[in-house]
N, C-alpha and C positions, 0 to 999 in steps of 0.2 A: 282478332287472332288470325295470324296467316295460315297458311296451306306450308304443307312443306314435301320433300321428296328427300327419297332415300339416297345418298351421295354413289352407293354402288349400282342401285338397280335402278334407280329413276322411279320406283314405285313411291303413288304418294302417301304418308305418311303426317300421323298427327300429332300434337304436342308434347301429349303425354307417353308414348311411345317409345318402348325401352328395344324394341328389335323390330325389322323390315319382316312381315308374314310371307314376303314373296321370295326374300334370298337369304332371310335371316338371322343376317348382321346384326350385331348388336348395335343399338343405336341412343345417340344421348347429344343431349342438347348445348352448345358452343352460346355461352351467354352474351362472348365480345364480340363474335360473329353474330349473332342470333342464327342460328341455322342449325339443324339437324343434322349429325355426323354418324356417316357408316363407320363403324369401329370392328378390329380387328387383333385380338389378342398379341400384348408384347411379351414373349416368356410364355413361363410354363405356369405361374400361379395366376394368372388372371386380376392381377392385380394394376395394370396400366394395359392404355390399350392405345391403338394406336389410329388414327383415319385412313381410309381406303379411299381412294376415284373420287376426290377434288381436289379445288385450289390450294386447301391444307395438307393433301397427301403427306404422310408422313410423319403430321405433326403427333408426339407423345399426350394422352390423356390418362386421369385415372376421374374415378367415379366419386360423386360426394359420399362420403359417409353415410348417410341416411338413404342411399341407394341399397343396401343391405335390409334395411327396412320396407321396402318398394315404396317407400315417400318421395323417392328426386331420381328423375334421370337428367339431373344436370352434370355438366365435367368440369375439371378446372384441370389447368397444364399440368402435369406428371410430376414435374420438378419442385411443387406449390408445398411451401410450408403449410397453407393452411389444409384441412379437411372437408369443410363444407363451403357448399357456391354461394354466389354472392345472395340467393335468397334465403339456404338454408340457415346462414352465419345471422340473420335477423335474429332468429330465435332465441330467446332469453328462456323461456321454459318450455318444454313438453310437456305433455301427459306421462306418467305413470305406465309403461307398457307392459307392466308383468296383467295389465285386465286389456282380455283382447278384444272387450268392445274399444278401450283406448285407442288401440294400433288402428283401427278403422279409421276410426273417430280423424284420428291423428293425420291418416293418410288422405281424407277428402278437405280436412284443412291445408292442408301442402298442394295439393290439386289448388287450389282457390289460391292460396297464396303467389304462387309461382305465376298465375296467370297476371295476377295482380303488378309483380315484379317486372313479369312479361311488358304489360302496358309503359308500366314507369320508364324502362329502357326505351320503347318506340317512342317517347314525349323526350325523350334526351333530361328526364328528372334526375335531380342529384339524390342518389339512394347513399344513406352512409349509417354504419351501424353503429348502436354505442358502445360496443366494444371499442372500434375506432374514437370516439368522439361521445362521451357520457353528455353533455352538456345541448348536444342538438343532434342524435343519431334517432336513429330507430331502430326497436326492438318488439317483440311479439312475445306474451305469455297466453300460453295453451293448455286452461287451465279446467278443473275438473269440481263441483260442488263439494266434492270428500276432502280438497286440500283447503277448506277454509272451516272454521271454527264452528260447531255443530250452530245451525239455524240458520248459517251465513250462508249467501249464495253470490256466486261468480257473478258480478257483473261487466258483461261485453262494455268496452270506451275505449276515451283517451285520455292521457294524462301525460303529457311535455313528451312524449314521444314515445312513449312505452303503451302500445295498443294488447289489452285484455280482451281476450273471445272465452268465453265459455265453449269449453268442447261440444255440449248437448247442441250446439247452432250446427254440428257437422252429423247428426241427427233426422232425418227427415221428417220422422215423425215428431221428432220433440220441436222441432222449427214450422211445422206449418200448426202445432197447439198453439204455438209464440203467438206467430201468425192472427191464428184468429181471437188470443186471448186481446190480444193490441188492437184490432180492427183494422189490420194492414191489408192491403191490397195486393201487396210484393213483399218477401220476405228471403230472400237468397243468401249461402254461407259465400258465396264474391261477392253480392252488395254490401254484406257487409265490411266486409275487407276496403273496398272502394269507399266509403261512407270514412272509418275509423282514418285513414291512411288521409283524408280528405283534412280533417284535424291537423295531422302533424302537418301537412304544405301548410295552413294558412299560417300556421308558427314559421315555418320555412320563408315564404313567399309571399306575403304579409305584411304579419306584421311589422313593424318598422318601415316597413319600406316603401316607394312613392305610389303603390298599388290603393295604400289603406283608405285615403281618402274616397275614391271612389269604389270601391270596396264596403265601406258604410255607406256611402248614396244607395246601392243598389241592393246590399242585406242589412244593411241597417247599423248602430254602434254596438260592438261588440261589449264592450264598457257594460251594458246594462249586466245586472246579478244574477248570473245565471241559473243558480237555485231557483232565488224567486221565481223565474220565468218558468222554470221548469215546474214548480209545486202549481204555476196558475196552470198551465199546458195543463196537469194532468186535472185539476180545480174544473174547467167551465172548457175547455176541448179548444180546438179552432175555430179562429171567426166564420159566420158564415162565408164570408166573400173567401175563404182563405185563396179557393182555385183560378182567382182571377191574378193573382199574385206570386203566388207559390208553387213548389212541383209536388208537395206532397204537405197534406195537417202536419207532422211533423217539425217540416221545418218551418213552421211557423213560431215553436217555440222560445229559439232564440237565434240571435242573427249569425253566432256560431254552427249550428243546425240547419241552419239555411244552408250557410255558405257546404256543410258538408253532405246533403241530403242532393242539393245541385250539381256539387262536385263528383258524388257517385255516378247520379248522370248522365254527368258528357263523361265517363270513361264506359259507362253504359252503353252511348251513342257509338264513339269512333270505334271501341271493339267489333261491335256490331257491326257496323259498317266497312271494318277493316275484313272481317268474314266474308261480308257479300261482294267486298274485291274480288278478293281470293278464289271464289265459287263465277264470279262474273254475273252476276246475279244481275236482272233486267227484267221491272216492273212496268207491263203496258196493260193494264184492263181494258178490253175488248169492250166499253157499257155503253158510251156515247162520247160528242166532241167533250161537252162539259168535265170529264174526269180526266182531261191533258195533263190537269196539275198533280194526278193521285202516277203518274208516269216518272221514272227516271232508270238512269241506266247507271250502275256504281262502274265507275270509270278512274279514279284517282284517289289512293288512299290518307283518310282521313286525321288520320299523326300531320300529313304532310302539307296538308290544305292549308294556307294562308286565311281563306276568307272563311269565316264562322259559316255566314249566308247559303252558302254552298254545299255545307253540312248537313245544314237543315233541310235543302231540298231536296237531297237526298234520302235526308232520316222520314219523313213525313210519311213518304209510297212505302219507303221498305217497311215502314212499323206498324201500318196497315195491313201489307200485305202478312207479317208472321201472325198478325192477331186472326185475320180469315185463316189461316194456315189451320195456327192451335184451333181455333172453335171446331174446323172439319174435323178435328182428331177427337176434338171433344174433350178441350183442355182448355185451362184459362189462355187470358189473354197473354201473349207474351210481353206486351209492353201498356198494364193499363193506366196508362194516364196519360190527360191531357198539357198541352205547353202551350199557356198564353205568351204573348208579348213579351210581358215584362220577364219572366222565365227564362226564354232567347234571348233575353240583352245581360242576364246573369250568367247564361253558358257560355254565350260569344265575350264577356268578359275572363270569363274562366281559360277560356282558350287562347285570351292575347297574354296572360298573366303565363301562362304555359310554353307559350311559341316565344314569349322572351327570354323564360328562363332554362331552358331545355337545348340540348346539345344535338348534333345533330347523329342521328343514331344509323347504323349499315341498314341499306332498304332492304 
């Protein structure tokens, strides 16, 4: 995630941010630009607004719909037939907002989502909704235990492009029960989102296409019966060796699951490292010559890098250094787990399958 600054006052300013604390402005996020626009009332209803002190000066805005809700400070042009931005319009369903644990609930899923949308635009992803496009779009249902038939319970997935999250995931307590009901070690409401949305690419970017052969060399034939796999997965657990192979037991279970537990990932990675751009963040421990390699300096952002290699040696110091960070605070790790080998030649795959299909997005 980057760093942003307020178009009127040069104060800086961060994603979710609906006004500058220093001059005021209201302020909302420019998706085609990516940037953060100081906004300035057009009229007397507040209903379109317009940019102050940049390159857009002038340009007409009005607010998504669900900015009423304080779900989205994203804008779209004034003149815009449609109502909601380009991440709100994913949404096939909401929660229920007349229960106002909902609206919460509702509100830290759009926090996650949006960041989610965020990344897909830095990788130049083709984001299409199926309102546009039923047959290969994507859609989000944000869905509540009470909307399914008594005993039945929401289960988070995928299916052809319609990602289900149970609201209770935007829950912190009902997510770290998940957490240790599972045996997970990480359980996040954006890994999730990164994991589900991981699904719809490999339908995207995939299958069919000249990726898939090695694509099964490296997670496997997708082909095998995913039930089955799944009823052993939950049957006799992960192999012991799973960590010599895999990023997490999980994805052990099928080569779908692989490919999306990986794929969360490296958006795990370059966000991360897209931050410690932004901050200029520069990892040297003072311990001896031997720890040269636990050294780097984030210098060039990670959307933009060519070479996977490059990522990595970057990722290695910095996800060290936040794990010493959280333990001083006396918190988990921020990133616990380990990346063999074969792991790095599945992300630095994930990343040319990305850097081929992806547009090139405003820095």
């Amino acid at each position: 995630m980057k760093l942003f600054n307020c178009t009127h006052c040069q104060q800086v300013v961060y994603f979710e941010n609906d006004s500058c604390e220093r001059c005021n402005h209201a302020l909302g996020f420019d998706a085609t630009q990516q940037q953060m626009v100081a906004l300035k009332p057009l009229g007397k209803h507040g209903k379109q607004w317009v940019a102050v002190h940049d390159q857009a000066e002038g340009t007409a805005y009005k607010h998504c719909a669900n900015h009423a809700q304080q779900a989205c400070n994203w804008l779209l042009p004034a003149d815009a037939n449609e109502t909601l931005c380009q991440a709100c319009s994913l949404n096939r369903t909401i929660p229920k907002l007349s229960e106002p644990e909902h609206i919460t609930r509702w509100q830290n899923l759009e926090k996650a989502k949006h960041r989610l949308v965020f990344s897909l635009l830095q990788l130049g992803l083709p984001i299409v909704s199926k309102t546009e496009n039923e047959e290969t779009g994507l859609a989000f249902d944000f869905l509540a235990d009470e909307q399914k038939p008594k005993g039945k319970k929401v289960l988070t997935g995928h299916d052809n492009g319609l990602i289900t999250i149970n609201i209770k995931e935007a829950d912190d307590v009902e997510r770290e029960m998940a957490r240790r009901n599972m045996h997970e070690v990480y359980r996040t409401l954006l890994g999730h989102f990164r994991h589900e949305v991981g699904h719809y690419y490999w339908d995207r970017l995939i299958d069919n296409s000249p990726h898939l052969e090695e694509c099964r060399r490296l997670f496997g034939d997708e082909r095998a019966d995913y039930a089955e796999a799944l009823q052993k997965h939950y049957d006799q657990g992960a192999p012991a060796d799973w960590n010599e192979h895999f990023i997490s037991a999980y994805a052990t279970t099928h080569p779908w699951e692989d490919w999306a537990e990986t794929w969360a990932h490296y958006l795990h990675i370059v966000d991360t490292l897209q931050t410690a751009l932004a901050y200029r963040i520069r990892v040297n421990p003072r311990v001896s010559e031997e720890a040269d390699h636990l050294s780097t300096t984030i210098t060039e952002d990670p959307y933009r890098l060519e070479d996977f290699a490059a990522i990595m040696e970057q990722w290695l110091p910095l996800s060290l250094a936040l794990n010493s960070l959280n333990q001083s605070m006396g918190l988990p790790d921020a990133y616990p787990f380990v990346i063999p080998p074969a792991v790095v030649e599945k992300l630095a795959f994930i990343h040319r399958v990305c850097r081929k299909a992806g547009r090139p997005s405003p820095s």
